[in-house]
N, CA, C and O atoms as a GROMACS GRO file, in nm:
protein
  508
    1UNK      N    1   6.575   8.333   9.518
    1UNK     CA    2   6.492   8.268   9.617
    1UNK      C    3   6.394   8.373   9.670
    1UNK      O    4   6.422   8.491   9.694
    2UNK      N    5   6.280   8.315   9.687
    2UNK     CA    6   6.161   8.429   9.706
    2UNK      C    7   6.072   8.364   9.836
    2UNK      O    8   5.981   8.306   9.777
    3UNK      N    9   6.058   8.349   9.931
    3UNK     CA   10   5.989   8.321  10.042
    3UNK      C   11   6.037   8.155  10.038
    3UNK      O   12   5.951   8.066  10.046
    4UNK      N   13   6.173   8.125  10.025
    4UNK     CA   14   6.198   8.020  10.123
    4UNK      C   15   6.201   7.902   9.920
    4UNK      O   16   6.261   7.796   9.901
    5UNK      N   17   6.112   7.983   9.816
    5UNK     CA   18   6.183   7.864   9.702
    5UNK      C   19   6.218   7.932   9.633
    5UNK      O   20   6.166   8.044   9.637
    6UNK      N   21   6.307   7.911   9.550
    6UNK     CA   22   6.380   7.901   9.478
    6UNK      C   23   6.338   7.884   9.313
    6UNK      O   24   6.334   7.767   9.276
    7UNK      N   25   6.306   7.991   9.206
    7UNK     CA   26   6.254   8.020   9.097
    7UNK      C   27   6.363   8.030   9.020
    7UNK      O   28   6.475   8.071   9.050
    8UNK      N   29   6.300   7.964   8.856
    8UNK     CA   30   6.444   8.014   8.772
    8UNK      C   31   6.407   8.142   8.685
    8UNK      O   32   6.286   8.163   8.680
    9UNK      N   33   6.475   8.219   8.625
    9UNK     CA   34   6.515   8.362   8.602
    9UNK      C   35   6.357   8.386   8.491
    9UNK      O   36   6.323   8.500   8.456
   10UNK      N   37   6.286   8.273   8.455
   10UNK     CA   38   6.196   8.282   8.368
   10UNK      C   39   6.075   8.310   8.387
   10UNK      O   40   6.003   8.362   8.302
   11UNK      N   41   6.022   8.261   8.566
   11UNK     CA   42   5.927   8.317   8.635
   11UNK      C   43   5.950   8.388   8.734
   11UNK      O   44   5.891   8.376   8.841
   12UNK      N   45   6.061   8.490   8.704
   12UNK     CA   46   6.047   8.646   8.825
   12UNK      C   47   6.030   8.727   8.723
   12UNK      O   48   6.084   8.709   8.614
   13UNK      N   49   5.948   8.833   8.754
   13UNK     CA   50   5.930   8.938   8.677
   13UNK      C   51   5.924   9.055   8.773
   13UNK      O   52   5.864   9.057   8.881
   14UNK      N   53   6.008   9.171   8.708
   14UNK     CA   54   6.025   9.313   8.869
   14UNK      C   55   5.907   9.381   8.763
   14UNK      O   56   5.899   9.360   8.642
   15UNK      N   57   5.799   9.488   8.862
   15UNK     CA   58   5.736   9.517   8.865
   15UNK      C   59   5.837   9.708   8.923
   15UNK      O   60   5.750   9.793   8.942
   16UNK      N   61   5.932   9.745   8.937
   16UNK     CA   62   6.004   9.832   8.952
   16UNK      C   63   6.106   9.868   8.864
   16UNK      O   64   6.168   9.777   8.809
   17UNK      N   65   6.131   9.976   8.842
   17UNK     CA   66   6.285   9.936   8.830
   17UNK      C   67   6.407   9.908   8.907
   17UNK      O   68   6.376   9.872   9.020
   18UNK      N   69   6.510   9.911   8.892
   18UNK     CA   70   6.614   9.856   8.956
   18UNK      C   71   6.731   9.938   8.961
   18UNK      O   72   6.810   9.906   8.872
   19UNK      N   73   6.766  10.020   9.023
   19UNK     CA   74   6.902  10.124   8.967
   19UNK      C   75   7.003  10.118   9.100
   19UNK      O   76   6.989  10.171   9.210
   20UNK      N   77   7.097  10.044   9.056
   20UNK     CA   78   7.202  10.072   9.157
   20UNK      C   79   7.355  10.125   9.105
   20UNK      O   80   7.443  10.074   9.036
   21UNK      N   81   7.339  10.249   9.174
   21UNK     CA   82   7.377  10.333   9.164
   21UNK      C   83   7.578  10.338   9.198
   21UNK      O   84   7.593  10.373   9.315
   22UNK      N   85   7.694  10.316   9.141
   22UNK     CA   86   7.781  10.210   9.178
   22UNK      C   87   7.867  10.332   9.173
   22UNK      O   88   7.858  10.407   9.076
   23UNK      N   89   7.934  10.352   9.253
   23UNK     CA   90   8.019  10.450   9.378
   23UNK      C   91   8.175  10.437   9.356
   23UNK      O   92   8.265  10.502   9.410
   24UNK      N   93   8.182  10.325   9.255
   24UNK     CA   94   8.340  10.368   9.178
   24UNK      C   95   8.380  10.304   9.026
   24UNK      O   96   8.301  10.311   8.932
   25UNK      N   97   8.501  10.246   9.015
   25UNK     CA   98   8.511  10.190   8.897
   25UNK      C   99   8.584  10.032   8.867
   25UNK      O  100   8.652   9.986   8.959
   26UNK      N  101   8.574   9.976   8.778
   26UNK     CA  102   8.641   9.843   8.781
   26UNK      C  103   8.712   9.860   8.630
   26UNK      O  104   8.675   9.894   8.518
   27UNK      N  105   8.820   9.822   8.683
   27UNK     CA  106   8.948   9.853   8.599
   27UNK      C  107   8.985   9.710   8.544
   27UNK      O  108   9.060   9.633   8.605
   28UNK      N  109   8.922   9.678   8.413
   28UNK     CA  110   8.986   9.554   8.336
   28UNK      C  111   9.115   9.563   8.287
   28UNK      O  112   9.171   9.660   8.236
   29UNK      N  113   9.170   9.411   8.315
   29UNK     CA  114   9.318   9.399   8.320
   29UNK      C  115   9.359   9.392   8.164
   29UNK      O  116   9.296   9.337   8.073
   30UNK      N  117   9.482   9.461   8.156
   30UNK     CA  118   9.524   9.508   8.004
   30UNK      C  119   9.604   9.383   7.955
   30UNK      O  120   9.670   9.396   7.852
   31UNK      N  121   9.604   9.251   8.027
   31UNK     CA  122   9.649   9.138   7.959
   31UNK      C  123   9.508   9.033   7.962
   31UNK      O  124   9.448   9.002   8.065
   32UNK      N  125   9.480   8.997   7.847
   32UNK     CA  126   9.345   8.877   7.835
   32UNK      C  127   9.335   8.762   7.998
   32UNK      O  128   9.430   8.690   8.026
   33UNK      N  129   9.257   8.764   8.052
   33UNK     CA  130   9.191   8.624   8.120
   33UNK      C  131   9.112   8.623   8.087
   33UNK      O  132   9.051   8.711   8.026
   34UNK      N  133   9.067   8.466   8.126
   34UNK     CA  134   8.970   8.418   8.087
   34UNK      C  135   8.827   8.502   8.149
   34UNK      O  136   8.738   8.559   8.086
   35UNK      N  137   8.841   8.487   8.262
   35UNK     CA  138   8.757   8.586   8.322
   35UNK      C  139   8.718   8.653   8.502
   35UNK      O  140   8.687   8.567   8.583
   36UNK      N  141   8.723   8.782   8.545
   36UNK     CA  142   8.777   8.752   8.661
   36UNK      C  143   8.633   8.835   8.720
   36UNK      O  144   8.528   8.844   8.657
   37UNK      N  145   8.653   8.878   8.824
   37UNK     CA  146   8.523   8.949   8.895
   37UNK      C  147   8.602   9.047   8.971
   37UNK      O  148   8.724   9.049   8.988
   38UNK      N  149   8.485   9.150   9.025
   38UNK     CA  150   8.500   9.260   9.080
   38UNK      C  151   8.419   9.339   9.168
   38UNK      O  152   8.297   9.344   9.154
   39UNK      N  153   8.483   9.404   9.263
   39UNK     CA  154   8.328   9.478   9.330
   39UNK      C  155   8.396   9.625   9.365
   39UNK      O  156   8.514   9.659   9.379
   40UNK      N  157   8.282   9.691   9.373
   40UNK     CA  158   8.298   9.846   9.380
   40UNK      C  159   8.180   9.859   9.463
   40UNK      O  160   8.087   9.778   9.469
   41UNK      N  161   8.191   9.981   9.535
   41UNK     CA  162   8.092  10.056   9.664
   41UNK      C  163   7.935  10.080   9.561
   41UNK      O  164   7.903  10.119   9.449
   42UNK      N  165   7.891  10.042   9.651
   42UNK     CA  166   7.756  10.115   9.554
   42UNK      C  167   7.569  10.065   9.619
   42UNK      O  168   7.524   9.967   9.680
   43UNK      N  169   7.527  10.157   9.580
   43UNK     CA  170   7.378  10.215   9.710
   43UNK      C  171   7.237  10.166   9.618
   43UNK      O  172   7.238  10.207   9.502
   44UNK      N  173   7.157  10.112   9.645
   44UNK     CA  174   7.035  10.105   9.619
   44UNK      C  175   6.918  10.214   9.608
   44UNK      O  176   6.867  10.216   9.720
   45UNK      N  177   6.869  10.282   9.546
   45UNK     CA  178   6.790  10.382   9.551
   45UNK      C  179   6.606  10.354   9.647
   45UNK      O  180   6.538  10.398   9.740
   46UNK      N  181   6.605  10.278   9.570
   46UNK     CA  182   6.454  10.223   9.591
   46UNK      C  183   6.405  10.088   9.611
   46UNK      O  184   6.474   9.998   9.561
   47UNK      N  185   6.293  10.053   9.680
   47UNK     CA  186   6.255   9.913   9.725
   47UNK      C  187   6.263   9.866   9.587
   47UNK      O  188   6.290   9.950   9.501
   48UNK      N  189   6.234   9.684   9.534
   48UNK     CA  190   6.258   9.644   9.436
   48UNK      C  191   6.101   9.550   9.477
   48UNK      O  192   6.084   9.474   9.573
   49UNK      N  193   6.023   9.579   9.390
   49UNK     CA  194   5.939   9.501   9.318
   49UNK      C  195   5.888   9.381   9.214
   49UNK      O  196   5.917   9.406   9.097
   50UNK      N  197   5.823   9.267   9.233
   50UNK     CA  198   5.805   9.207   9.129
   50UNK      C  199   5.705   9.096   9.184
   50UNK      O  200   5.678   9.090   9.304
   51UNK      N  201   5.647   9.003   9.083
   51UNK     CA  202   5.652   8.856   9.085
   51UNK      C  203   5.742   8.767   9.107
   51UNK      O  204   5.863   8.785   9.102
   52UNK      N  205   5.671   8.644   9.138
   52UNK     CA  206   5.800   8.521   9.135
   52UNK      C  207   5.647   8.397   9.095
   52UNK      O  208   5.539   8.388   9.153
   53UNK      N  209   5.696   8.326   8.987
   53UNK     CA  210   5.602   8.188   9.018
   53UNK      C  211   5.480   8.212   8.928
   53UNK      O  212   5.457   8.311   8.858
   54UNK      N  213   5.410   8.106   8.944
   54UNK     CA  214   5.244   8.135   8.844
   54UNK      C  215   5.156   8.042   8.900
   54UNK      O  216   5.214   7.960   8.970
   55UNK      N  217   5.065   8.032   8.894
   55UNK     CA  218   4.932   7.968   8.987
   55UNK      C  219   4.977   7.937   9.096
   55UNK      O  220   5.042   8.033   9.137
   56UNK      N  221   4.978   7.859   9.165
   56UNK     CA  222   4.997   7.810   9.335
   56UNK      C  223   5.083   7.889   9.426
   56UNK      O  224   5.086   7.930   9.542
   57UNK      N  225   5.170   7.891   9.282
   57UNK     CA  226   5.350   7.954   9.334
   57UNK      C  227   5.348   8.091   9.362
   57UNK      O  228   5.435   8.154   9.422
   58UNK      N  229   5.218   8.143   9.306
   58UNK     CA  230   5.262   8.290   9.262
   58UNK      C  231   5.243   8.354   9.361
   58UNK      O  232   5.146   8.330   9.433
   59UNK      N  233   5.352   8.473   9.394
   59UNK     CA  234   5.423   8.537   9.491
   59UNK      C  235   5.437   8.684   9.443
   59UNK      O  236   5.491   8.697   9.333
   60UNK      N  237   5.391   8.816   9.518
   60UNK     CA  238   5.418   8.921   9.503
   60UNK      C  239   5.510   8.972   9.570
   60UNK      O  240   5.454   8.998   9.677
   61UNK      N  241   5.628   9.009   9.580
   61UNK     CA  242   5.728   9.031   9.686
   61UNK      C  243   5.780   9.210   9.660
   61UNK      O  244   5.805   9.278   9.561
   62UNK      N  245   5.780   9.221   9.733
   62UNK     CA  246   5.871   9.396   9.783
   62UNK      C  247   6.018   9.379   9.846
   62UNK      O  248   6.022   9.309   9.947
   63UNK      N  249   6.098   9.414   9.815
   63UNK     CA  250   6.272   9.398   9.881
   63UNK      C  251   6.307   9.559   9.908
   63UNK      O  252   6.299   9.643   9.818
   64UNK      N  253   6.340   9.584  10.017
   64UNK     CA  254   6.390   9.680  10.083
   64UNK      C  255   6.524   9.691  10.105
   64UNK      O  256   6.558   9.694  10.223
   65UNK      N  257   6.620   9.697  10.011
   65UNK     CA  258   6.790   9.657  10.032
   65UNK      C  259   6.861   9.744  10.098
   65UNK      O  260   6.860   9.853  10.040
   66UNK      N  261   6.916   9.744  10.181
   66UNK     CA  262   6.970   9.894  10.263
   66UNK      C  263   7.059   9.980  10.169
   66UNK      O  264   7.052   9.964  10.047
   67UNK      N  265   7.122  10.048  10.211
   67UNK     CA  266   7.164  10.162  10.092
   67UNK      C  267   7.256  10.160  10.078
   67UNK      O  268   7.294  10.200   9.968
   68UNK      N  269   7.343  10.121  10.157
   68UNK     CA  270   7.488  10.090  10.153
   68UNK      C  271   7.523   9.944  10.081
   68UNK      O  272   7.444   9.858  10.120
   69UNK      N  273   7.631   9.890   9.978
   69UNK     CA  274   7.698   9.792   9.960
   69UNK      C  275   7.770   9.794   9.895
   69UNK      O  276   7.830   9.896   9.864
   70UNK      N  277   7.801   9.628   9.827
   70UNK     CA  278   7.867   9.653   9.720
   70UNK      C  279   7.851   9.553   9.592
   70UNK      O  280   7.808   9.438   9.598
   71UNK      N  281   7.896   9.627   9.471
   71UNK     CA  282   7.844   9.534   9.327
   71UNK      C  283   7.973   9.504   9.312
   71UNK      O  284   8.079   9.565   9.320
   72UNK      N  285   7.933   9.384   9.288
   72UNK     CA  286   7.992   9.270   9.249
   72UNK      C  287   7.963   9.190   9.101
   72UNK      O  288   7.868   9.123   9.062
   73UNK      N  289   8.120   9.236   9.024
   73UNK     CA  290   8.049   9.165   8.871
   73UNK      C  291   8.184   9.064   8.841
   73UNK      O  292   8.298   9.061   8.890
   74UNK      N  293   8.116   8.984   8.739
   74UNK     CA  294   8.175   8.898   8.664
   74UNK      C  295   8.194   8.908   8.538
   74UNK      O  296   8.096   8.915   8.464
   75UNK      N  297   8.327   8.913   8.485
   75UNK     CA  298   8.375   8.986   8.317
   75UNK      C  299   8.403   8.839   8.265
   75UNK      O  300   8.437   8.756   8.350
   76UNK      N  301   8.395   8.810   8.172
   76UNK     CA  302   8.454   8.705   8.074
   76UNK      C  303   8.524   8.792   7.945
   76UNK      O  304   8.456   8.870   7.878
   77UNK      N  305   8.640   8.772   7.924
   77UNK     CA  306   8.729   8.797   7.722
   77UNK      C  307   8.663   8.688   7.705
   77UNK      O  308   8.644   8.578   7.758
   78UNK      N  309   8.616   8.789   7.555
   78UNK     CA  310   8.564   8.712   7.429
   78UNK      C  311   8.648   8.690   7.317
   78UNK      O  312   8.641   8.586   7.252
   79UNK      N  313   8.750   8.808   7.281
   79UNK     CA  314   8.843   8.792   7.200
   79UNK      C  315   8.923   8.934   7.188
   79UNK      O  316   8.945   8.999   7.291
   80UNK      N  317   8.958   8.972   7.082
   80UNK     CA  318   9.099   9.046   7.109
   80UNK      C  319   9.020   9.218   7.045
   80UNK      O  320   9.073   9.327   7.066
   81UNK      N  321   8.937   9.206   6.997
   81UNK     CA  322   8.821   9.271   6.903
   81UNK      C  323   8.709   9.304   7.024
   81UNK      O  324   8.653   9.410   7.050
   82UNK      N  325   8.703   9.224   7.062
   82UNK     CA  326   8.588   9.254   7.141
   82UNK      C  327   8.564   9.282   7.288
   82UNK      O  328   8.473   9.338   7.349
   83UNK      N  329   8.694   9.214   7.331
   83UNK     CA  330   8.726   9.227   7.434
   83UNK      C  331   8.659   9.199   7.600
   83UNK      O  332   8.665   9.077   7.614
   84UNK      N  333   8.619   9.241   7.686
   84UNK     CA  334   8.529   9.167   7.786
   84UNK      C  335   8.386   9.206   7.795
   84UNK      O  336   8.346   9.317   7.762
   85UNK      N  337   8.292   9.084   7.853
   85UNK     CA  338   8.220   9.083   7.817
   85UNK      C  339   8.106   9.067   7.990
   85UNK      O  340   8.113   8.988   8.084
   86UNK      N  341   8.023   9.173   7.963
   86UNK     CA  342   7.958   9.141   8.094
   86UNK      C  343   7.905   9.039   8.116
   86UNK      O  344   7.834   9.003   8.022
   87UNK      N  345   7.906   8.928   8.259
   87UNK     CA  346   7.829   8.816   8.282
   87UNK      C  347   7.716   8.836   8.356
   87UNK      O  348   7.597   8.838   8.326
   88UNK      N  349   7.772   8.850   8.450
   88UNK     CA  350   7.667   8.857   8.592
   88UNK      C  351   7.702   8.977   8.702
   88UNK      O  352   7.814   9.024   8.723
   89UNK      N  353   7.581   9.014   8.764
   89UNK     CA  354   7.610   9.121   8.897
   89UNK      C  355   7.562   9.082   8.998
   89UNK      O  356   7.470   9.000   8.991
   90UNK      N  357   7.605   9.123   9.111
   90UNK     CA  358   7.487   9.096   9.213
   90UNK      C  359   7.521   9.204   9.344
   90UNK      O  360   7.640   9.228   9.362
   91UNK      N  361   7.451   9.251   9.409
   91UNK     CA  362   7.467   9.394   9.513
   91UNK      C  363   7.466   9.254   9.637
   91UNK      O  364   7.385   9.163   9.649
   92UNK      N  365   7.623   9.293   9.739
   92UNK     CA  366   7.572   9.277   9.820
   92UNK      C  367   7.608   9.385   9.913
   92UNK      O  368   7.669   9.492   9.902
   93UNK      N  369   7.529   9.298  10.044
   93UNK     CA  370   7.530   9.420  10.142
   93UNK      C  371   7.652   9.399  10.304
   93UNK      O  372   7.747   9.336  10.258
   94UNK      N  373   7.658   9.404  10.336
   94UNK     CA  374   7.722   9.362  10.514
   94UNK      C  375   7.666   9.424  10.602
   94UNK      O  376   7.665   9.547  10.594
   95UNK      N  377   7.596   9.351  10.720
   95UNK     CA  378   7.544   9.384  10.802
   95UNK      C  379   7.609   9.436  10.910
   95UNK      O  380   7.704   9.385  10.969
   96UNK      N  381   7.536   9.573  10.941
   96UNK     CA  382   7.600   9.645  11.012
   96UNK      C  383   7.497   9.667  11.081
   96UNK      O  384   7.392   9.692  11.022
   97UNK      N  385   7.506   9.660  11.291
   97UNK     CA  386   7.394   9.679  11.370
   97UNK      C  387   7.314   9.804  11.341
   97UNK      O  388   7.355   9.874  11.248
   98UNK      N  389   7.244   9.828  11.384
   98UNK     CA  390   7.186   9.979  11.394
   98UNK      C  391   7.186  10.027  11.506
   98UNK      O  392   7.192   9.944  11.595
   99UNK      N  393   7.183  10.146  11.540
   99UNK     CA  394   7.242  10.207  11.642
   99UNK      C  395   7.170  10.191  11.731
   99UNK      O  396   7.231  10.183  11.837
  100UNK      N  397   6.988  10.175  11.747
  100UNK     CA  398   6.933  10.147  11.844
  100UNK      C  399   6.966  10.039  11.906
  100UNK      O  400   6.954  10.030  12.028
  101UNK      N  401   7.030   9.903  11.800
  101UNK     CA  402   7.112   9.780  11.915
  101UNK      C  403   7.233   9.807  11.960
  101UNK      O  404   7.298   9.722  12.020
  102UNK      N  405   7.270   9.908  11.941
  102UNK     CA  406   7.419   9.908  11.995
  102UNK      C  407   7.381   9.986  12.145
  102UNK      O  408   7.452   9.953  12.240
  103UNK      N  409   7.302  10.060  12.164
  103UNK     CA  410   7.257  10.163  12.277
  103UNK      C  411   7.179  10.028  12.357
  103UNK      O  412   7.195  10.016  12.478
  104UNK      N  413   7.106   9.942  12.290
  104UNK     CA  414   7.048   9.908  12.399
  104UNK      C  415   7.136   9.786  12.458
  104UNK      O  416   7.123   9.746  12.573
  105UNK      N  417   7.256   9.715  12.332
  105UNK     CA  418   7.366   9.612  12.397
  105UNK      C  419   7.417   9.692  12.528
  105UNK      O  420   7.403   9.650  12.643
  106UNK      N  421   7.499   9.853  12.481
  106UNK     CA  422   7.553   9.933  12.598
  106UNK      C  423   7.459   9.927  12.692
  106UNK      O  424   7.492   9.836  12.767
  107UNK      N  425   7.330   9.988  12.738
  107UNK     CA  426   7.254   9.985  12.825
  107UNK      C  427   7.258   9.863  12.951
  107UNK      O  428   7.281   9.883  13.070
  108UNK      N  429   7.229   9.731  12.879
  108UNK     CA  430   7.231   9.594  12.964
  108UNK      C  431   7.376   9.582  13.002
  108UNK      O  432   7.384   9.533  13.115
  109UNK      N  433   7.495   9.608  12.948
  109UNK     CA  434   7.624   9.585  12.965
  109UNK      C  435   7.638   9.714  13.108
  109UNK      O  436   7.714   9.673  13.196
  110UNK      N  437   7.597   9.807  13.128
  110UNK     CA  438   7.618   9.901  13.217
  110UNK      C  439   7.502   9.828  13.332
  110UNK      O  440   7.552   9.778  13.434
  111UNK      N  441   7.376   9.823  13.318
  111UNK     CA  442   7.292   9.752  13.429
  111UNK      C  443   7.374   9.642  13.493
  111UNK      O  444   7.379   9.627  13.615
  112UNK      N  445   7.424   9.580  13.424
  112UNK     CA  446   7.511   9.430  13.482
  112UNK      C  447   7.617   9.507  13.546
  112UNK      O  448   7.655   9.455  13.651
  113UNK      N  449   7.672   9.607  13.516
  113UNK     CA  450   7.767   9.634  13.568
  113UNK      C  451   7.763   9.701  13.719
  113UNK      O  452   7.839   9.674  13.812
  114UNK      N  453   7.663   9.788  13.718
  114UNK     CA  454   7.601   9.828  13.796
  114UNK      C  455   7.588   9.717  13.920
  114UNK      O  456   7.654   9.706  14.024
  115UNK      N  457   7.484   9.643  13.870
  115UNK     CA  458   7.433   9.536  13.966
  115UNK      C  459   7.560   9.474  14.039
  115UNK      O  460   7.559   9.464  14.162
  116UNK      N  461   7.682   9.426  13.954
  116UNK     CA  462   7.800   9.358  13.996
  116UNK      C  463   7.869   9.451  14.104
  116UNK      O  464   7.922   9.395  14.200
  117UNK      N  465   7.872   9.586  14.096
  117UNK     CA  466   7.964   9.647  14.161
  117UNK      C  467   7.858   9.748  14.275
  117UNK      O  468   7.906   9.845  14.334
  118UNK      N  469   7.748   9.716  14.288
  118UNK     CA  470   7.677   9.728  14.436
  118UNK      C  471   7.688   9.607  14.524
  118UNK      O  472   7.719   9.622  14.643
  119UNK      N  473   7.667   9.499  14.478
  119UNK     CA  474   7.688   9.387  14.522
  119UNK      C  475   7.829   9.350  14.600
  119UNK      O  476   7.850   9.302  14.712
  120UNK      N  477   7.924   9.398  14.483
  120UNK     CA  478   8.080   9.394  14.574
  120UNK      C  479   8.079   9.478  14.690
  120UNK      O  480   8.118   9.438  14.800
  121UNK      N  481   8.026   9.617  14.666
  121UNK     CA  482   8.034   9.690  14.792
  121UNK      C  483   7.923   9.720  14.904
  121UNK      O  484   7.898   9.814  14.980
  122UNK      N  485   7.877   9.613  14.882
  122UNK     CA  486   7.753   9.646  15.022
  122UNK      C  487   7.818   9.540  15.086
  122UNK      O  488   7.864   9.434  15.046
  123UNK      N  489   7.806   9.617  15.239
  123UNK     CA  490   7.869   9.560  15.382
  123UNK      C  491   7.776   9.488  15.433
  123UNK      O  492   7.656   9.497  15.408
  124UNK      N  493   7.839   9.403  15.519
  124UNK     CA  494   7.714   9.266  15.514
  124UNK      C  495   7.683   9.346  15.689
  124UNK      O  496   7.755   9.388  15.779
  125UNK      N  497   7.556   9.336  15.670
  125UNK     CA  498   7.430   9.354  15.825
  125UNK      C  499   7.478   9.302  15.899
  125UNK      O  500   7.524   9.383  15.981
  126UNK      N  501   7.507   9.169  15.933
  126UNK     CA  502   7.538   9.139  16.082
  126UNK      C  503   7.684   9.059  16.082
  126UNK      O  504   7.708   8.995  15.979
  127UNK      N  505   7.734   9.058  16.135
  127UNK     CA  506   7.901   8.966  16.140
  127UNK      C  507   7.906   8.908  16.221
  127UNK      O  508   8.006   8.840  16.243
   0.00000   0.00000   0.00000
């Protein structure tokens, strides 16, 4: 999906390359399934470039993926000879705040606090 539609694999074309860089290992199981999936730690190097679409559709897009995640693949057995067979990957990521929202959540959480506990202790002017 590229600005909200949705293209099939025949009109995107990356204009980058793509290297993600995968931070451990996936250990296929020494008895046949049919086919299972897996994910391991692993970082994005560089923004990702390309097309999407052709006349009306057509879309130049830049992706900035943060650096941290994780790949995620899908193995299928083919047979006993050949054994598994790559399907599909896909990087994801989990969002994690950035530190400037966490300073400025703390910040408002201390002002409120502030405000609450002058309020408790100011003595009232006249009785």
């Amino acid at each position: 999906m590229v600005g909200g539609k949705v293209y099939s694999p025949q009109e995107i074309g990356f204009t980058s390359p793509l290297f993600i860089a995968v931070l451990g290992q996936v250990g296929l199981p020494g008895h046949p399934e049919n086919s299972f999936s897996a994910c391991v730690p692993a970082t994005v190097s560089s923004p990702i470039t390309g097309t999407a679409g052709s006349g009306e559709t057509f879309t130049q897009f830049s992706l900035n993926p943060p650096t941290g995640g994780s790949f995620c693949t899908t193995w299928h057995f083919v047979d006993a000879e050949n054994g598994y067979q790559f399907v599909r990957g896909k990087f994801v990521v989990s969002t994690v705040p950035e530190p400037n929202t966490l300073g400025l959540l703390a910040s408002g959480l201390a002002g409120i606090l502030g405000v609450a506990r002058t309020k408790r202790n100011r003595k009232p002017l006249c009785t």
